[in-house]
N, C-alpha and C positions, 0 to 999 in steps of 0.2 A: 504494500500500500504506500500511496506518494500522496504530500499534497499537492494541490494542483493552483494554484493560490498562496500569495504570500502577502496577503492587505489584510486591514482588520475595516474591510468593507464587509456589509450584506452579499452574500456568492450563495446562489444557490438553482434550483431546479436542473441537475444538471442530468443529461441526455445521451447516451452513450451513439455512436454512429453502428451501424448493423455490424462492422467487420471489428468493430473496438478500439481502433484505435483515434478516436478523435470524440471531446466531450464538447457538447454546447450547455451554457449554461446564463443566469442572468446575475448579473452583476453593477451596484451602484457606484464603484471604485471613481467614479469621474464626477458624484454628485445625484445622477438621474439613471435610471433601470435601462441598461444597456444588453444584447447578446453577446459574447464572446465566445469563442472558438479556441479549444487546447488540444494539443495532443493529450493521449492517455499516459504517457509518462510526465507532464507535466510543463513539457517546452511547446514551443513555437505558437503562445497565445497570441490574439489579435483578435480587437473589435471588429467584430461583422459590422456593424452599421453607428453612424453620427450624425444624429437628429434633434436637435435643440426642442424641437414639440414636440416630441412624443416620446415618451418610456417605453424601450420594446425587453417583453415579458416572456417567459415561460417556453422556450426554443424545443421544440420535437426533430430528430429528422424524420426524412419520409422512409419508407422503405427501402430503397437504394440507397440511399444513405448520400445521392447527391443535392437534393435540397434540404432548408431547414425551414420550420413553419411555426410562425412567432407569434403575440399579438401585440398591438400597440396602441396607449391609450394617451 
């Protein structure tokens, strides 16, 4: 087990990709509920999206594990 995360933000709903190696999860490390994207070892994070209106929440992937399905309020 690794953490995946090294903030003392709100990180949570995280989503594993079908093959395991990549988590989506939401995270307010910037102030406002953003998705982010990690490997399952714990490197190569990066916000999927930057959007001043809207909190985006609760990240799924789909079954191929090539999109991810968020919502945003």
């Amino acid at each position: 087990m690794a953490y995946l995360t090294d903030n003392q933000s709100q990180n949570s709903a995280p989503h594993f990709s079908p093959d395991g190696d990549w988590v989506a999860y939401q995270s307010d490390e910037n102030g406002r509920f953003a998705v982010y994207l990690v490997r399952a070892d714990g490197s190569g994070k990066k916000r999927l999206l930057q959007n001043i209106n809207f909190e985006h929440r609760r990240p799924v992937f789909s079954p191929t594990g090539r999109e991810i399905v968020f919502y945003g309020r």
